[in-house]
C-alpha positions in Angstrom: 1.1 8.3 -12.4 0.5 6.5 -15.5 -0.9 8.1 -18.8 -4.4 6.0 -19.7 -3.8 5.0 -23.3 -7.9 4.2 -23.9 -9.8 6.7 -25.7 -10.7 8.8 -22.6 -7.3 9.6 -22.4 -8.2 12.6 -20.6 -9.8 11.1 -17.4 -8.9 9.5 -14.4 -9.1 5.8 -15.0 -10.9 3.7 -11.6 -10.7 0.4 -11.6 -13.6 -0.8 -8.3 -13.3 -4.3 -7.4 -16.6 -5.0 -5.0 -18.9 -8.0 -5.4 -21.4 -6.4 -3.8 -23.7 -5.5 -6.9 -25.2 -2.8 -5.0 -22.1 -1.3 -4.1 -20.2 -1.2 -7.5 -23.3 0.1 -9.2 -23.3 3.0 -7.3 -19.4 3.5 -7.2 -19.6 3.2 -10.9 -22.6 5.5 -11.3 -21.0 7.8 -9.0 -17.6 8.0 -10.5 -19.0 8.3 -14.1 -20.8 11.0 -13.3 -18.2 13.1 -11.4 -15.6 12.8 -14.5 -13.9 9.6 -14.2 -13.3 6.8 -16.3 -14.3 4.1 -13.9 -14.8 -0.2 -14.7 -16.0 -2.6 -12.3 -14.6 -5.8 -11.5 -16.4 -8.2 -8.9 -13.4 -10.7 -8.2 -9.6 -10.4 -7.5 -8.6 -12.5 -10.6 -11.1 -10.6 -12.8 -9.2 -7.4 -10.9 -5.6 -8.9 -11.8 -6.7 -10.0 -15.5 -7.8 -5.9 -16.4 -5.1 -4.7 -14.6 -3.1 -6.2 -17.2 -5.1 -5.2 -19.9 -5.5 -1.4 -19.1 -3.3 1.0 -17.0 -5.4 2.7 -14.2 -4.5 5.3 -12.0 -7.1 4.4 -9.1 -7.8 0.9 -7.9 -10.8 0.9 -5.2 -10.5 -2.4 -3.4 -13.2 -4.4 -1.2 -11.0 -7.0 0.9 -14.0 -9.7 0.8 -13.8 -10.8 -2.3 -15.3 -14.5 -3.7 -12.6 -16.0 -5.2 -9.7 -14.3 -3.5 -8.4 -12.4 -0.3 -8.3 -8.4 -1.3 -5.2 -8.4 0.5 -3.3 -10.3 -2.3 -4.5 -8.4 -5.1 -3.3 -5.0 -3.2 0.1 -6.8 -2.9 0.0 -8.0 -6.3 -1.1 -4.8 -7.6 1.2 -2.7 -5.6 4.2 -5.0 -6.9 3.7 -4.4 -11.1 2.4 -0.4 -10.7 4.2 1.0 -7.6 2.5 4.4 -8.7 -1.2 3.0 -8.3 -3.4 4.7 -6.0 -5.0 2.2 -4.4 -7.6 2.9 -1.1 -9.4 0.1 0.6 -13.3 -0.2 0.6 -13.4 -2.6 3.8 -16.3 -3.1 6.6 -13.0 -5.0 8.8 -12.7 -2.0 11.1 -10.0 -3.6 13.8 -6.3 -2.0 14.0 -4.9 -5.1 12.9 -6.9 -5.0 9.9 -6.6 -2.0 8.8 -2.5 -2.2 9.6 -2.2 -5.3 7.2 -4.3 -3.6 4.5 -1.6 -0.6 4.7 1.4 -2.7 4.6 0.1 -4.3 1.6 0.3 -1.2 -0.5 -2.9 0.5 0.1 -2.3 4.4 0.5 -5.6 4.9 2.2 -8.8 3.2 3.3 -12.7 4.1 3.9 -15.0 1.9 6.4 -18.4 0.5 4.8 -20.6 2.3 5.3 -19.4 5.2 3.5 -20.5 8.1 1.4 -19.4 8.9 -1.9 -18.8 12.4 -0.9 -15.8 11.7 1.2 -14.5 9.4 -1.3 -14.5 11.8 -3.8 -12.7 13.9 -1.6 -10.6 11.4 -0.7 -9.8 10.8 -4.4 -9.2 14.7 -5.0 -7.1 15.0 -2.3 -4.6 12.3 -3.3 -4.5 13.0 -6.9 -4.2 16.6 -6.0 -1.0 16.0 -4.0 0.6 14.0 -7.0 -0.3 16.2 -9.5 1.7 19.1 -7.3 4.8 16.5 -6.5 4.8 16.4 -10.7 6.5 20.2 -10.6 9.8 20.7 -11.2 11.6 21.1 -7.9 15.2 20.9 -6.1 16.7 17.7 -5.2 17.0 17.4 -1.1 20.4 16.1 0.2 20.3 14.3 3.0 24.1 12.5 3.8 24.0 10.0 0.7 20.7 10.2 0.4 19.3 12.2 -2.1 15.8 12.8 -2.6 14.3 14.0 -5.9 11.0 15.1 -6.3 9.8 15.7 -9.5 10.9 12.3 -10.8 9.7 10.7 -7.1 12.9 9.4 -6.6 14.9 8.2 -3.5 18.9 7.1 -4.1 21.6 6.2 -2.2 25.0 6.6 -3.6 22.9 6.8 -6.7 21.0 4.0 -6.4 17.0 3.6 -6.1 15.5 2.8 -2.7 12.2 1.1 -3.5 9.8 3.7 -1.9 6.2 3.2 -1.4 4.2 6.1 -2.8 3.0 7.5 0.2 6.3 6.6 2.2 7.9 8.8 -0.6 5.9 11.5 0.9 6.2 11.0 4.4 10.0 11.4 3.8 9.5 14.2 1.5 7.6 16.3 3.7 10.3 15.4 6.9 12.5 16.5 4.5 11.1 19.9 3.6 10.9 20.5 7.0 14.9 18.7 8.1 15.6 20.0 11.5 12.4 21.0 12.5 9.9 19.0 15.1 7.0 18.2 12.6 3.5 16.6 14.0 1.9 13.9 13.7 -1.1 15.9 12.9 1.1 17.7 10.0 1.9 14.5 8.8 -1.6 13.3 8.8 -2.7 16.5 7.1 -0.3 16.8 3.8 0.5 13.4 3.5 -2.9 12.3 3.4 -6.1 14.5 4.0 -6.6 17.4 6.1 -10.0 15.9 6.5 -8.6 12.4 7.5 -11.3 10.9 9.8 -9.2 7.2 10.2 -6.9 6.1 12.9 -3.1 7.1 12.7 -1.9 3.7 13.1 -2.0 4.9 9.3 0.8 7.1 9.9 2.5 4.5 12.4 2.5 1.3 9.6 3.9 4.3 6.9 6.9 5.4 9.3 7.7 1.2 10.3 7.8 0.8 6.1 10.5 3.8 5.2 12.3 3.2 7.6 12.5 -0.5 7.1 13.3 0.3 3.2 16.0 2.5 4.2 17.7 -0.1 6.7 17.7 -2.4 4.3 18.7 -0.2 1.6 21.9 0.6 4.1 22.6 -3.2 4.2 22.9 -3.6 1.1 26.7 -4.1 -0.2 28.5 -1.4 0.0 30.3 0.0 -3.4 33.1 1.9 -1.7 34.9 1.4 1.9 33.3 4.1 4.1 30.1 3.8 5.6 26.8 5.4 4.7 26.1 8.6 5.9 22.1 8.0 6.4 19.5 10.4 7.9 18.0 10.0 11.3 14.3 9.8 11.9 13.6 10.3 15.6 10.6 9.9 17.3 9.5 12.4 19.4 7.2 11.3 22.2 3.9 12.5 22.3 4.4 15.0 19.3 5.6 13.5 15.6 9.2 13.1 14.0 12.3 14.7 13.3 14.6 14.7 10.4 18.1 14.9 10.9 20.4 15.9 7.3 23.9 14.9 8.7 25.9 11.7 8.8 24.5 10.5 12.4 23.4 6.7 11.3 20.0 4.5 12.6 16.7 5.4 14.0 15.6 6.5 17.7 
């Protein structure tokens, strides 16, 4: 996570981007008063133009914006600070909604109406998981892919696959758990809240992006002859995933 470098150094920085005057009043109110650092922002290019002003940590994001789709400001967003939290505020409550909004960078998403209790919660959550992935731990071999995570890195052969934050996750908890059937529910639970109310087509969109990032990482050009020894992430039916450490190749 970025450091803030404004005077409230100390304090979560929020940027909300709602038009809804009702609505960001109270998310600002709220936030203020429950130790944040939040500023409010009622269109995407407004969004985009303080973005590049002031490092946040937390970008809350309504998708119907005036001037601009919310989708392209998650993407844009999600491109320049890969480490920004940044949960939807939509009232689109369709899969395919909520699927695009996820594959645009969001790591999480509340349906209007909602209360400012569960965001909170929602916010604590995250920032509480991050704040843990911060201490010193043991890099995980996995074939040629190593996964560090204190610095939140995935290489192969060294170099950087492009991870998503909360597809970093995902992988890291498979990966503290390599061998072993793990749940969706157990997915659901550390990776994102153990409170999580949404649909899992959260977890579904997650899974489709690593292991897209790792396929393509794979067909990349190679540096040496022999071929990559990659872990396997197989689907088990009715149940969750499996993590396999050795050199099988692809995805079931």
């Amino acid at each position: 996570m970025r450091t803030p470098t404004r005077p409230e150094s100390g304090r979560i920085h929020v940027l909300v981007v709602e038009d809804d005057d009702t609505i960001g009043r109270h998310l600002e109110t709220g936030l203020r008063g429950n130790g944040y650092a939040p500023a409010w922002s009622r269109t995407g290019a407004g969004a985009l133009a303080e973005a590049a002003r002031t490092p946040y940590d937390v970008l809350l994001l309504d998708l119907g914006l005036p001037d601009m789709d919310g989708l392209d400001v998650a993407r844009a967003l999600r491109a320049r600070f890969p480490e920004l939290l940044i949960v939807i505020l939509t009232a689109r409550t369709d899969d395919i909604d909520v699927i695009a909004g996820l594959d645009a960078g969001a790591d999480d998403y509340l349906v209007k109406p909602f209360s400012l209790t569960v965001l909170l919660a929602r916010l604590r959550a995250h920032l509480r998981r991050r704040s843990l992935g911060a201490e010193p731990q043991e890099p995980i071999p996995l074939g040629d892919v190593v996964i560090d995570l204190t610095a939140r890195r995935c290489t192969l052969r060294g170099r950087e696959i492009a991870l998503r934050p909360k597809e970093f996750e995902l992988l890291a908890v498979l990966a503290r758990h390599v061998g072993e059937a793990v749940s969706r529910e157990t997915l659901m639970a550390e990776v994102w809240d153990e409170n999580w109310f949404g649909s899992t087509k959260t977890l579904d969109v997650t899974m489709a992006g690593l292991r897209r990032r790792l396929t393509d990482a794979e067909q990349r050009p190679q540096a040496v002859a022999q071929p990559y020894r990659l872990p396997r992430i197989t689907t088990l039916r009715g149940h969750g995933y499996r993590l396999e450490r050795g050199a099988a190749r692809g995805f079931e």
